[in-house]
N, C-alpha and C positions, 0 to 999 in steps of 0.2 A: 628787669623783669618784663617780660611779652604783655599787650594786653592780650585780655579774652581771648578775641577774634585774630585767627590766622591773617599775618601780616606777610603779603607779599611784593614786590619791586614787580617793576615792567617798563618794557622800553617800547617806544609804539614810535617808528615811522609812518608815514602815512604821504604816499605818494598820488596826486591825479595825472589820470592817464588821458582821458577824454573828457574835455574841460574848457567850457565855456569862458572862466575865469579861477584860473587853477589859484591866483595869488587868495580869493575871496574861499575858496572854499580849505584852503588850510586853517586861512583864520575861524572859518564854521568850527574846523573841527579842534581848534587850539580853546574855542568859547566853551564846546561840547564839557572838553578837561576841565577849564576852568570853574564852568556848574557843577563839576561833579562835587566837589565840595571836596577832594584826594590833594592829597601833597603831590607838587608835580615843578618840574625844573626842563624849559624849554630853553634845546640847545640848536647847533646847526644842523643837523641831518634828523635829530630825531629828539622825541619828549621822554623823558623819566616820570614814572609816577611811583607811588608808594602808599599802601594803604590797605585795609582789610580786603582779605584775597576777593568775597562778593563782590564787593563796591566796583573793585578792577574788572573783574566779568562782566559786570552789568555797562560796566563806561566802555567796554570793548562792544561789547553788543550794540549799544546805541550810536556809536560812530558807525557803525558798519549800518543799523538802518536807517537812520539820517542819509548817510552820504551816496546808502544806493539808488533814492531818489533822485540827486543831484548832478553827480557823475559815476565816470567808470573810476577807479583807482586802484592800487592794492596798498596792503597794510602789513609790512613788516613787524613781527611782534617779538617780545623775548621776554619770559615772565621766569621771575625766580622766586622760590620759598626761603630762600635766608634771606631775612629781616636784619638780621646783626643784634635779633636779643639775644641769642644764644653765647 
């Protein structure tokens, strides 16, 4: 059975393009996931997370303005609604 809240997946690359110190700002935005308090599974190219669709909005949004202060970059995304409670 699903909880309450719409459960969604998402795959977030996140690459720097203009970058000071590209190695420190992945790890910024690997901590970013890590606070968000999301089920998340860091692999080589890119991060899995899972967890109520909000929460994943809101963790996408806050990597995007964090990191626009910091560097240039772009952010591969790929979000899905099967959860796997169905």
């Amino acid at each position: 059975m699903c909880p309450m809240a719409k459960i969604a997946s998402c795959q977030i690359a996140f690459t720097p393009i203009k970058s000071d110190n590209y190695i420190g700002d992945v790890d910024k935005v690997l901590n970013i996931v890590e606070q968000s308090g999301l089920e998340y599974n860091v692999d080589i190219l890119s991060t899995t997370i899972r967890g109520e669709r909000d929460r994943i909005f809101t963790l996408i949004s806050d990597i995007y303005y964090t990191m626009d202060d910091i560097c240039s970059f772009t952010i591969d995304i790929k979000i899905s609604n099967i959860c796997g409670c169905n």
